[in-house]
PyMOL Python script that loads the backbone (N, CA, C, O; Angstrom):
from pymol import cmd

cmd.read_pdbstr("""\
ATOM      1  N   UNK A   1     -36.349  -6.565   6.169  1.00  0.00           N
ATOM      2  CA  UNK A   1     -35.519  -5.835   5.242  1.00  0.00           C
ATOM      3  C   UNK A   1     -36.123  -5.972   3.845  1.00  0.00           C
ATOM      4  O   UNK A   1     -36.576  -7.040   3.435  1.00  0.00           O
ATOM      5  N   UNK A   2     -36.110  -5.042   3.257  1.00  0.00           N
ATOM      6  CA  UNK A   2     -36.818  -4.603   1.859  1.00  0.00           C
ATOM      7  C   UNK A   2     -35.671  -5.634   0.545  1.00  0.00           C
ATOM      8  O   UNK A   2     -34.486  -5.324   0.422  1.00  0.00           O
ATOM      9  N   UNK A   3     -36.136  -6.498  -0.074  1.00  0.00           N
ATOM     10  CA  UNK A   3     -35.376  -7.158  -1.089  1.00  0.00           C
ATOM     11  C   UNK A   3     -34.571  -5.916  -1.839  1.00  0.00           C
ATOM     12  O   UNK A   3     -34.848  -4.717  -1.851  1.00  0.00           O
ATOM     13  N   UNK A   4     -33.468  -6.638  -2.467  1.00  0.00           N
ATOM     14  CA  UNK A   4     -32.507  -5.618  -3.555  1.00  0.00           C
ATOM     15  C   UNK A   4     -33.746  -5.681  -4.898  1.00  0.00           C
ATOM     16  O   UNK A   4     -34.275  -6.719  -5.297  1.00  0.00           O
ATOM     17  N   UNK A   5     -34.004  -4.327  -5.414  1.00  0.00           N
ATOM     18  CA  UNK A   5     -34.456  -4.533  -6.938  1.00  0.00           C
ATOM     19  C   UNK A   5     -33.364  -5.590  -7.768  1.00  0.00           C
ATOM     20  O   UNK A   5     -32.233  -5.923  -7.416  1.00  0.00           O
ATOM     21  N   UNK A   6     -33.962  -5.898  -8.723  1.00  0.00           N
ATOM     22  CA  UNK A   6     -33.454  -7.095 -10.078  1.00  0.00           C
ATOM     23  C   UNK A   6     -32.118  -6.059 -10.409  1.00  0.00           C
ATOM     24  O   UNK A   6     -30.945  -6.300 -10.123  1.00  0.00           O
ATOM     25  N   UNK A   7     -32.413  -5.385 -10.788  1.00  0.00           N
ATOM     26  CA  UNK A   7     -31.019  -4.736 -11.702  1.00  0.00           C
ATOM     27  C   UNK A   7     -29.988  -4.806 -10.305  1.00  0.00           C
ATOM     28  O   UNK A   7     -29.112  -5.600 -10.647  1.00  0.00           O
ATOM     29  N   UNK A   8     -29.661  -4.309  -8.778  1.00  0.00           N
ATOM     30  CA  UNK A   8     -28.910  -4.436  -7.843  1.00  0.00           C
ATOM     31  C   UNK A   8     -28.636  -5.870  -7.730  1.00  0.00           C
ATOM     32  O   UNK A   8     -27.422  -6.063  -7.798  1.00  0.00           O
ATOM     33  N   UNK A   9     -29.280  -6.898  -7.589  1.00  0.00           N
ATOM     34  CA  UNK A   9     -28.783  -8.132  -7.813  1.00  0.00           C
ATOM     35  C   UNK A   9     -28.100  -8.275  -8.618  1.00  0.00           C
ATOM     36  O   UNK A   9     -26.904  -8.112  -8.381  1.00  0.00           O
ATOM     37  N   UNK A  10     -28.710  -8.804 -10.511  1.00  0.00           N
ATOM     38  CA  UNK A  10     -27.696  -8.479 -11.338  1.00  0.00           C
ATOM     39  C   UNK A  10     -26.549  -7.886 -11.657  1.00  0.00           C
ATOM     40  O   UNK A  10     -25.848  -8.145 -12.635  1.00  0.00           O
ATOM     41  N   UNK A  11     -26.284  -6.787 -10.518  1.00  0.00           N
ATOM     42  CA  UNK A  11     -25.305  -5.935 -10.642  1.00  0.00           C
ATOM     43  C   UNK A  11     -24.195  -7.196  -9.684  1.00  0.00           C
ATOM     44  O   UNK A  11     -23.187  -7.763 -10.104  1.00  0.00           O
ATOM     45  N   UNK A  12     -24.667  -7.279  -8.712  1.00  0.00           N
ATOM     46  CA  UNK A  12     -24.143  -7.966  -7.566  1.00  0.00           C
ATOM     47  C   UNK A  12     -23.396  -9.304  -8.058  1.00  0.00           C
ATOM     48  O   UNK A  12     -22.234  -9.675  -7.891  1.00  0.00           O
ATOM     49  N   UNK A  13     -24.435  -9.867  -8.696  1.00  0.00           N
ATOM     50  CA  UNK A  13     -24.113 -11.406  -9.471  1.00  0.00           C
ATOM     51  C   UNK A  13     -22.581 -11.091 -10.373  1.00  0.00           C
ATOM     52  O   UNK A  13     -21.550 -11.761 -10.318  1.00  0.00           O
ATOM     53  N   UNK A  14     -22.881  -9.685 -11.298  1.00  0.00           N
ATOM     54  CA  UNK A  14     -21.965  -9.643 -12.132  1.00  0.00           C
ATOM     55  C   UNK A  14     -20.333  -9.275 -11.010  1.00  0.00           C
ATOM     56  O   UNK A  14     -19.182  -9.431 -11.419  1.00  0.00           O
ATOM     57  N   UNK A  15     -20.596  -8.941 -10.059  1.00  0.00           N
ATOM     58  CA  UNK A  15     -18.920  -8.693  -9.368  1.00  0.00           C
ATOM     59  C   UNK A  15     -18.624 -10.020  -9.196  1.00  0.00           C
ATOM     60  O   UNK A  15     -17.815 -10.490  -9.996  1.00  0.00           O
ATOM     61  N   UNK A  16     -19.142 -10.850  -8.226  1.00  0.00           N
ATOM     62  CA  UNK A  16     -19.049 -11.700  -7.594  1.00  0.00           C
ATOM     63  C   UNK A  16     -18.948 -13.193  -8.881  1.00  0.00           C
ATOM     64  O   UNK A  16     -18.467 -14.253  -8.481  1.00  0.00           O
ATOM     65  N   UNK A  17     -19.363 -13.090 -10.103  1.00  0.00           N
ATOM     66  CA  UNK A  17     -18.857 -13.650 -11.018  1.00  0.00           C
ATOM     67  C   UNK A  17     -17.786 -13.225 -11.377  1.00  0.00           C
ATOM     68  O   UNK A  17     -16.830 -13.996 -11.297  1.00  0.00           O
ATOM     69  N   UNK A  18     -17.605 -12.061 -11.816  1.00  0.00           N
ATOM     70  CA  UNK A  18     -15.980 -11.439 -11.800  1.00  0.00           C
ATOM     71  C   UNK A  18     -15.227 -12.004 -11.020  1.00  0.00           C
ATOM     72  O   UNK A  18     -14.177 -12.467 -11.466  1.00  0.00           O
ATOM     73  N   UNK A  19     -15.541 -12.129  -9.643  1.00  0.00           N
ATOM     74  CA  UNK A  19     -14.242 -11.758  -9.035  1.00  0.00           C
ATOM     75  C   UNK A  19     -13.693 -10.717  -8.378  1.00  0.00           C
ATOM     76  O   UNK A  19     -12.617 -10.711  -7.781  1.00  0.00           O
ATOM     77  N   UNK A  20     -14.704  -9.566  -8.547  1.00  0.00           N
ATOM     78  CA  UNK A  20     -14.156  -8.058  -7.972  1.00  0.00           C
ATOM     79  C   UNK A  20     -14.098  -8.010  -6.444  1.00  0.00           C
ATOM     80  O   UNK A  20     -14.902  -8.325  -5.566  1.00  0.00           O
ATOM     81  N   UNK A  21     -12.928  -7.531  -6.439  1.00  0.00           N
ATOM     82  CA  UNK A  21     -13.185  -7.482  -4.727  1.00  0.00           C
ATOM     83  C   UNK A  21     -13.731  -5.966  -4.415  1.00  0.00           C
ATOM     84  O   UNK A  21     -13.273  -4.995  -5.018  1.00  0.00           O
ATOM     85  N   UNK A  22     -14.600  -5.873  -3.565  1.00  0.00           N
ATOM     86  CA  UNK A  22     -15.535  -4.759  -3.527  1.00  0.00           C
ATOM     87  C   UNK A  22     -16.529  -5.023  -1.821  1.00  0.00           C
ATOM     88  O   UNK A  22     -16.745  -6.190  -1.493  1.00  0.00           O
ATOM     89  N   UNK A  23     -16.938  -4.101  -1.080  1.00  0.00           N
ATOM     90  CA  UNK A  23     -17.928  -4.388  -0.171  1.00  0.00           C
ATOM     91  C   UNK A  23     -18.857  -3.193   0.141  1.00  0.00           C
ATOM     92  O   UNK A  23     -18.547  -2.072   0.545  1.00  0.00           O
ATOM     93  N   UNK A  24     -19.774  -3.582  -0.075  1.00  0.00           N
ATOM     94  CA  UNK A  24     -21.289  -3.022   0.144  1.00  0.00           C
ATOM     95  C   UNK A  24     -21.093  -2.245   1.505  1.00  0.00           C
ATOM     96  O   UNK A  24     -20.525  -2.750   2.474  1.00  0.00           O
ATOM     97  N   UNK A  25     -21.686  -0.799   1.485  1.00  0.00           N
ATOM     98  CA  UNK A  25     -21.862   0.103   2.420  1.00  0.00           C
ATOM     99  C   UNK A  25     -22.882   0.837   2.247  1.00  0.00           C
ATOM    100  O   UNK A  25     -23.661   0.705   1.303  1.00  0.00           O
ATOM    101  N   UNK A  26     -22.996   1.857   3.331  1.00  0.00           N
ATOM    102  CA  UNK A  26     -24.394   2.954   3.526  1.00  0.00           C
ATOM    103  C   UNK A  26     -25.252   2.004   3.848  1.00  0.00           C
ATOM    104  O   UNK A  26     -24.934   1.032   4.533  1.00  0.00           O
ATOM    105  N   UNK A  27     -26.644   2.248   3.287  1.00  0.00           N
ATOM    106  CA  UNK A  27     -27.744   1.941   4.056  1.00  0.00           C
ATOM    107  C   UNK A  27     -28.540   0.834   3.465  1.00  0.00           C
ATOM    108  O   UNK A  27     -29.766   0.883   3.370  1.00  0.00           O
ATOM    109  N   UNK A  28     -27.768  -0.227   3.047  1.00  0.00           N
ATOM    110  CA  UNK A  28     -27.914  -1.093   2.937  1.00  0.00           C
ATOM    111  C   UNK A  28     -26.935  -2.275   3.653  1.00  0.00           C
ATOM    112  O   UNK A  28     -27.343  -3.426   3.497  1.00  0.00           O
ATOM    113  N   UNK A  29     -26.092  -2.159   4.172  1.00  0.00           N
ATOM    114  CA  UNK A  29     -25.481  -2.560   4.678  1.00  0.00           C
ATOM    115  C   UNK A  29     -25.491  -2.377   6.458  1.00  0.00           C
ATOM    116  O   UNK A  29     -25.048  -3.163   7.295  1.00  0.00           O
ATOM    117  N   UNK A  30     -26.002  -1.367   6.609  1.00  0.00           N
ATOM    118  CA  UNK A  30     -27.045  -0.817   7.603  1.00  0.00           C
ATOM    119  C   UNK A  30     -27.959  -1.815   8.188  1.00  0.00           C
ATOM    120  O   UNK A  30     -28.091  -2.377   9.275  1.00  0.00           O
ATOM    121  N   UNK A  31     -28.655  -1.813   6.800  1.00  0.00           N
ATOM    122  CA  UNK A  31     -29.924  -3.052   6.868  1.00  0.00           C
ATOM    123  C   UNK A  31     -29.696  -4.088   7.227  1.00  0.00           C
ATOM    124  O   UNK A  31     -30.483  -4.763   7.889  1.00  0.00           O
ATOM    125  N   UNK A  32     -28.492  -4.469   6.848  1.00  0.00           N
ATOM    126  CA  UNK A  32     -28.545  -5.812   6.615  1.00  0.00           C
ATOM    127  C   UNK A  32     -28.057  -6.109   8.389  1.00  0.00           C
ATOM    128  O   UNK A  32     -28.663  -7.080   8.841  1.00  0.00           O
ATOM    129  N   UNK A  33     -27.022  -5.392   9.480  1.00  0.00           N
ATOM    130  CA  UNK A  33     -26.748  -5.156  10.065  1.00  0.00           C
ATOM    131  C   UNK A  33     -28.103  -5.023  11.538  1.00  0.00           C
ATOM    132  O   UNK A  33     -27.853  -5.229  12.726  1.00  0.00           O
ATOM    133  N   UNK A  34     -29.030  -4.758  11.141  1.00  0.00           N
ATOM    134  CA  UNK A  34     -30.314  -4.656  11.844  1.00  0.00           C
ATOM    135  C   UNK A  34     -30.647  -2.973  12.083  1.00  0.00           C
ATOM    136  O   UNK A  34     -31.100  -2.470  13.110  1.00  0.00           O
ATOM    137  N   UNK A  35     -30.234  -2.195  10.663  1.00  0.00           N
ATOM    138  CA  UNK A  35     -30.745  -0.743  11.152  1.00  0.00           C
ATOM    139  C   UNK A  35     -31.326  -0.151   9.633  1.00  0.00           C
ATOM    140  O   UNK A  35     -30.706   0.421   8.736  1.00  0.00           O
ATOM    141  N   UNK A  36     -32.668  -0.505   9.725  1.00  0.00           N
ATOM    142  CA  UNK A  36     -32.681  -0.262   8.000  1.00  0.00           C
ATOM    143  C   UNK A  36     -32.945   0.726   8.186  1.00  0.00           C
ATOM    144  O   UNK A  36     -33.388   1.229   9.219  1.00  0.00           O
ATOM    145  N   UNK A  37     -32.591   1.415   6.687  1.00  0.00           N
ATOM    146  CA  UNK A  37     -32.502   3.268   6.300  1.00  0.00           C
ATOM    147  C   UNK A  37     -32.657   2.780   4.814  1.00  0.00           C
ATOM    148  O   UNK A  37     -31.646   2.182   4.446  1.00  0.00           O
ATOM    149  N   UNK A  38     -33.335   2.839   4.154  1.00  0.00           N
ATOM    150  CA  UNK A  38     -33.658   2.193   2.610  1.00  0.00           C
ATOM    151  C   UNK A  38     -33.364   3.405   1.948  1.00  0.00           C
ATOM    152  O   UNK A  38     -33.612   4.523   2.402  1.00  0.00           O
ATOM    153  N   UNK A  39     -32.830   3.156   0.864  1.00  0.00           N
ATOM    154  CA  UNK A  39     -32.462   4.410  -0.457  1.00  0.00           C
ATOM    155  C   UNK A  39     -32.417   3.394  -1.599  1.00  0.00           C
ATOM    156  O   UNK A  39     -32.311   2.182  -1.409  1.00  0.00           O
ATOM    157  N   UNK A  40     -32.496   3.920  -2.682  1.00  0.00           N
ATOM    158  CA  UNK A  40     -32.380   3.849  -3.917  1.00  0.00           C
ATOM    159  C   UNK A  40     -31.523   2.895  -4.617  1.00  0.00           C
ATOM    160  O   UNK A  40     -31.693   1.892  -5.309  1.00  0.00           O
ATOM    161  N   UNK A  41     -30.290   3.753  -4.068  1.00  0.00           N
ATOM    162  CA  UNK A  41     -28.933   3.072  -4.510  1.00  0.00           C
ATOM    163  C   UNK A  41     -28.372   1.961  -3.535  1.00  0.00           C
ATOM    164  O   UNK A  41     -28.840   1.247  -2.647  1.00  0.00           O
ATOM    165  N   UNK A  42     -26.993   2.185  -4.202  1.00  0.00           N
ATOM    166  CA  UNK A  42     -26.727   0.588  -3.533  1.00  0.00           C
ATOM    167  C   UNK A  42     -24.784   1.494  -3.449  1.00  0.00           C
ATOM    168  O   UNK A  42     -24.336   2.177  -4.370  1.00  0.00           O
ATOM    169  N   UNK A  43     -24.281   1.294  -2.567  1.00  0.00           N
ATOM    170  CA  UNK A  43     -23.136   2.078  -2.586  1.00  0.00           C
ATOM    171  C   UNK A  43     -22.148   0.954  -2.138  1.00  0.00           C
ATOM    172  O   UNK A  43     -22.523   0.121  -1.313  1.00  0.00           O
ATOM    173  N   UNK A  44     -20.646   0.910  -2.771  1.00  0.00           N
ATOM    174  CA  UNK A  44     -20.026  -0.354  -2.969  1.00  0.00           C
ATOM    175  C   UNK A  44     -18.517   0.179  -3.305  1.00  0.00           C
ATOM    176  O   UNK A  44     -18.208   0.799  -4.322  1.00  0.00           O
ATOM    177  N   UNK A  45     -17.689  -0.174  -2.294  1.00  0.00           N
ATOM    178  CA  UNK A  45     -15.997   0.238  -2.549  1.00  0.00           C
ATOM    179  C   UNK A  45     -15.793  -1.189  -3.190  1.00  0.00           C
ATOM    180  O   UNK A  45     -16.381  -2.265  -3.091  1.00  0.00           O
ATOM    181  N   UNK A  46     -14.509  -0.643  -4.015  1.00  0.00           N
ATOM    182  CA  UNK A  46     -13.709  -1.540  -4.658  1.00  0.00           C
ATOM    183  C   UNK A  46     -12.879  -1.190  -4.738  1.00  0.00           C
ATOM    184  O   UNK A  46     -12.545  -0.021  -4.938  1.00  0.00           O
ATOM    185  N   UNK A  47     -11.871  -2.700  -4.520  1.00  0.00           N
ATOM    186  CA  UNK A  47     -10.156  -2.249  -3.866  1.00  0.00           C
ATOM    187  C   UNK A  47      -9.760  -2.141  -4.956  1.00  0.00           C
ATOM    188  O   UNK A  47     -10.092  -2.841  -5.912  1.00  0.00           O
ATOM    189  N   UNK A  48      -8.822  -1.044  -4.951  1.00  0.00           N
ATOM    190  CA  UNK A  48      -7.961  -0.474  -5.821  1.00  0.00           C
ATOM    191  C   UNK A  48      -6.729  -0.847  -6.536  1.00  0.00           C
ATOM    192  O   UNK A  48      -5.620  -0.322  -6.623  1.00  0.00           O
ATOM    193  N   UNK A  49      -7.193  -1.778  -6.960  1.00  0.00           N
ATOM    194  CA  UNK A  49      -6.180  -2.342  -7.675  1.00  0.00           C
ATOM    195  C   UNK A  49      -6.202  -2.670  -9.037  1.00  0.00           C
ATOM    196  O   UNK A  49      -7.265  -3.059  -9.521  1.00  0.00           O
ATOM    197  N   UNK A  50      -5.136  -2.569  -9.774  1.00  0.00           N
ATOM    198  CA  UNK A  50      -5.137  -2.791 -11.710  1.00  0.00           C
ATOM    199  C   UNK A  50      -5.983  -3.803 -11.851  1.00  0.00           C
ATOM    200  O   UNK A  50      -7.026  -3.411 -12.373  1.00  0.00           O
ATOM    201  N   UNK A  51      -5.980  -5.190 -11.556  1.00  0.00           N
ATOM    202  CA  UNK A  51      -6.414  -6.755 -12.096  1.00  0.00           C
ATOM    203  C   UNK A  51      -7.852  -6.168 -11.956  1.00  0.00           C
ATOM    204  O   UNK A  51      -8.468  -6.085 -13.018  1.00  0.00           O
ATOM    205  N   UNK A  52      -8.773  -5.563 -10.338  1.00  0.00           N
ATOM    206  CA  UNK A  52      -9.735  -5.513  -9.980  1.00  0.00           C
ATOM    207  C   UNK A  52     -10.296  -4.400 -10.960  1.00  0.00           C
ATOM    208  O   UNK A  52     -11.340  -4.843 -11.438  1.00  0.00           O
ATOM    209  N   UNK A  53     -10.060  -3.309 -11.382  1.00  0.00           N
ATOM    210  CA  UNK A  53     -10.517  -2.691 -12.295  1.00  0.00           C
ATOM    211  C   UNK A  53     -10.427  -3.054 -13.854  1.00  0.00           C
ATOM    212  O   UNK A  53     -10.902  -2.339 -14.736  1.00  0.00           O
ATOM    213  N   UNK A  54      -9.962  -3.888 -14.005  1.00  0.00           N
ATOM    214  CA  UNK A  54     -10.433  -4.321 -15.230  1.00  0.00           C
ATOM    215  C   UNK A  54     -11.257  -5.632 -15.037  1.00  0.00           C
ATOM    216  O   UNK A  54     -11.740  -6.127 -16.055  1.00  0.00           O
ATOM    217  N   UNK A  55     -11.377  -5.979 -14.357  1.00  0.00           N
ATOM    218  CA  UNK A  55     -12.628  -7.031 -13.539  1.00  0.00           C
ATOM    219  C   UNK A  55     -13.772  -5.949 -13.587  1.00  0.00           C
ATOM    220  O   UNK A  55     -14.630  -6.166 -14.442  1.00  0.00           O
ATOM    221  N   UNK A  56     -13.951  -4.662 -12.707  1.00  0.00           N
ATOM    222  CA  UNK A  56     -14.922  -4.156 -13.013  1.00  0.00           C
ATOM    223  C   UNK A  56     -15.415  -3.616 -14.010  1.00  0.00           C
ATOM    224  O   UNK A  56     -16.606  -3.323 -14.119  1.00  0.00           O
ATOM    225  N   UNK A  57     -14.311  -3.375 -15.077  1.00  0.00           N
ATOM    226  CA  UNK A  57     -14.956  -2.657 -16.475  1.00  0.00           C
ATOM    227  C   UNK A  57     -15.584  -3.935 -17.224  1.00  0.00           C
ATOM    228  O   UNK A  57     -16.301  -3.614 -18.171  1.00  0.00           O
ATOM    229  N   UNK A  58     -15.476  -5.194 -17.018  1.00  0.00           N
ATOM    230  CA  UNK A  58     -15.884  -6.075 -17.385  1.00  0.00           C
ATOM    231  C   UNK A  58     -17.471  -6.159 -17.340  1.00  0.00           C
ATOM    232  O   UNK A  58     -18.235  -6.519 -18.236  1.00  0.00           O
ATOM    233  N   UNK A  59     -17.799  -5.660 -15.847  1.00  0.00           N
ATOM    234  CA  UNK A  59     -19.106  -6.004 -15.148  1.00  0.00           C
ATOM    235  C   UNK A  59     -19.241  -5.132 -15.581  1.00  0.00           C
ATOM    236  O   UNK A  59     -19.807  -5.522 -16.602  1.00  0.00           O
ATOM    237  N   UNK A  60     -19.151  -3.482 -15.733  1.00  0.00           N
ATOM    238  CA  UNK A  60     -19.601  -2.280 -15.818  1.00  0.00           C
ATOM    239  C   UNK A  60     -20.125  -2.663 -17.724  1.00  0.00           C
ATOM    240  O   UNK A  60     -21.232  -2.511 -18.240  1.00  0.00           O
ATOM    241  N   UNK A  61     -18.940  -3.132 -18.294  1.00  0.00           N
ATOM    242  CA  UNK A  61     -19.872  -3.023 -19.763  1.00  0.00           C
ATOM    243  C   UNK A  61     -20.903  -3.962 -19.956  1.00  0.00           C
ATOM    244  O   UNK A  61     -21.894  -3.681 -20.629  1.00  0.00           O
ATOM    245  N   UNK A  62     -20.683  -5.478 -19.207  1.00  0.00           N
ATOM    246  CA  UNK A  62     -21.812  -6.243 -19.307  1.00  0.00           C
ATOM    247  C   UNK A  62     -22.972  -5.833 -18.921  1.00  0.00           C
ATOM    248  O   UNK A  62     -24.056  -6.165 -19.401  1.00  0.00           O
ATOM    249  N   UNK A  63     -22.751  -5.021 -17.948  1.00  0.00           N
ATOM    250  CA  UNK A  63     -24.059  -4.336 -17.073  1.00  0.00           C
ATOM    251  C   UNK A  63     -24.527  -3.531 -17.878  1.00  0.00           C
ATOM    252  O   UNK A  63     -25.513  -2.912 -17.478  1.00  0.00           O
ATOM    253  N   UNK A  64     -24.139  -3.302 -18.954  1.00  0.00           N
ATOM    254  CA  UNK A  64     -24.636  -2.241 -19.861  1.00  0.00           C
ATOM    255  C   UNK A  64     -24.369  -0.456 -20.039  1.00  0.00           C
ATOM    256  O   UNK A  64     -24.995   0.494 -20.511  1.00  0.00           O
ATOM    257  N   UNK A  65     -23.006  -0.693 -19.328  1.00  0.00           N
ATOM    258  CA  UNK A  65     -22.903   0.991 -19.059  1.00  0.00           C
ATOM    259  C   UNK A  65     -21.512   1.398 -20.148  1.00  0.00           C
ATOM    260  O   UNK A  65     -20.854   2.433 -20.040  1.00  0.00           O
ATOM    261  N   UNK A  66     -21.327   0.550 -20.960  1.00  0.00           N
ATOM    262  CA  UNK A  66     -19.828   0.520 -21.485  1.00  0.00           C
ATOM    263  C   UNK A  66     -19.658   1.774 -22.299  1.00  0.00           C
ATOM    264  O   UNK A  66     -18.558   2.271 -22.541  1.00  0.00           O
ATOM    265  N   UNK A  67     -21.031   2.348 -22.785  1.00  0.00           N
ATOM    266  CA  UNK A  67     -20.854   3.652 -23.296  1.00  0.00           C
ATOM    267  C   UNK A  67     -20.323   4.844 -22.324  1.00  0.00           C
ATOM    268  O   UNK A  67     -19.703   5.849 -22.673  1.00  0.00           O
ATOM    269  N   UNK A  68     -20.669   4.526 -21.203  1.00  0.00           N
ATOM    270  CA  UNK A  68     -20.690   5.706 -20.321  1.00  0.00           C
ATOM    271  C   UNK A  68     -19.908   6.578 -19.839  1.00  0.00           C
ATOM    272  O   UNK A  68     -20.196   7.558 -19.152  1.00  0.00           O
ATOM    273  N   UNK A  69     -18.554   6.096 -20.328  1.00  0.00           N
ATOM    274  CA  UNK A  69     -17.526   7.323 -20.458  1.00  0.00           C
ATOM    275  C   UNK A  69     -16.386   7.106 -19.053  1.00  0.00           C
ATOM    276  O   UNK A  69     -15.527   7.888 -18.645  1.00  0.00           O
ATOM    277  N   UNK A  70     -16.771   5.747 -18.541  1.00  0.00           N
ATOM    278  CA  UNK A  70     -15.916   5.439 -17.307  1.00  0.00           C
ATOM    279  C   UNK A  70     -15.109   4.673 -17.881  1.00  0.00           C
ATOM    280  O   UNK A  70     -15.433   3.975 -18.842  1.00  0.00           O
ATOM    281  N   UNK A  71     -13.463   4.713 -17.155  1.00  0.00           N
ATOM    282  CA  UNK A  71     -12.754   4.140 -17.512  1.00  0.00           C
ATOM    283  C   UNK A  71     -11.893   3.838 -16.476  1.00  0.00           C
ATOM    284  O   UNK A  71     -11.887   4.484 -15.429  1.00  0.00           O
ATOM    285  N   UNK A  72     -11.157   2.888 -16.698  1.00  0.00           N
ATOM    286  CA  UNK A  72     -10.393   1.767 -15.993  1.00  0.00           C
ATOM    287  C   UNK A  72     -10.134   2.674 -14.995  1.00  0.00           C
ATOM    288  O   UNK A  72     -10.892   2.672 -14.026  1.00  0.00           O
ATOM    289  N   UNK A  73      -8.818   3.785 -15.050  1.00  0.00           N
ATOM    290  CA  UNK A  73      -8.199   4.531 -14.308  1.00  0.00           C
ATOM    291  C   UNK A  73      -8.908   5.327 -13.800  1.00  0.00           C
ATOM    292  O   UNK A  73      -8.347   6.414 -13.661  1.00  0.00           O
ATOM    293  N   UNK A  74     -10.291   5.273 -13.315  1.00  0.00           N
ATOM    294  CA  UNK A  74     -11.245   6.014 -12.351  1.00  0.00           C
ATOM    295  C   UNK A  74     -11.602   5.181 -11.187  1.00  0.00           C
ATOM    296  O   UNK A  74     -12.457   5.451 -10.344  1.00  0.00           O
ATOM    297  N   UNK A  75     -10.684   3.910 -11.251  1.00  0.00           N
ATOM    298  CA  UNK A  75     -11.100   3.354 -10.379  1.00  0.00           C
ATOM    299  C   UNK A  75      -9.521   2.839  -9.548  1.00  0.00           C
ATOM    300  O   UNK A  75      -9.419   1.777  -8.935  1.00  0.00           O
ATOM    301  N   UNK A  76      -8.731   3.550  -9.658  1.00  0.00           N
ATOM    302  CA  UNK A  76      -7.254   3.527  -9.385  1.00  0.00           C
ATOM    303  C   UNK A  76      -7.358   4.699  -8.295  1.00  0.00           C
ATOM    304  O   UNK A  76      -6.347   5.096  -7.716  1.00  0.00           O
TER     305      UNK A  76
END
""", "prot")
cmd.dss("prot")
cmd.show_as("cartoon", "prot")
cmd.util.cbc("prot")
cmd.orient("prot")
């Protein structure tokens, strides 16, 4: 199985320091499963809940995206 690039880790580190509850799907999860299909991205539900989305806007601005026009209630 092909390592996560640095920034998908970092991304990873930052939930799981949060706290977000969230789980990895598509084709990486695939992989990890014993059927690799490699892409780019990295695709990831997160449960829907108030506490958990502001857990993720946490990670989302640390991660550097805080400009980006996402907000809490897009993840409700």
């Amino acid at each position: 199985m092909r390592p996560l690039s640095s920034d998908l880790r970092e991304f990873i580190h930052l939930l799981n320091t949060k706290s977000v509850k969230y789980v990895i799907v598509g084709a990486w999860a695939l992989a990890f499963h014993g059927r690799p299909r490699y892409t780019g991205d990295l695709d990831v539900f997160v449960a829907r809940e108030q506490d958990n989305a502001d857990r993720l806007m946490e990670v989302i601005e640390a991660f550097g995206f805080g400009r980006a026009g996402i907000a809490r209630d897009d993840f409700l």
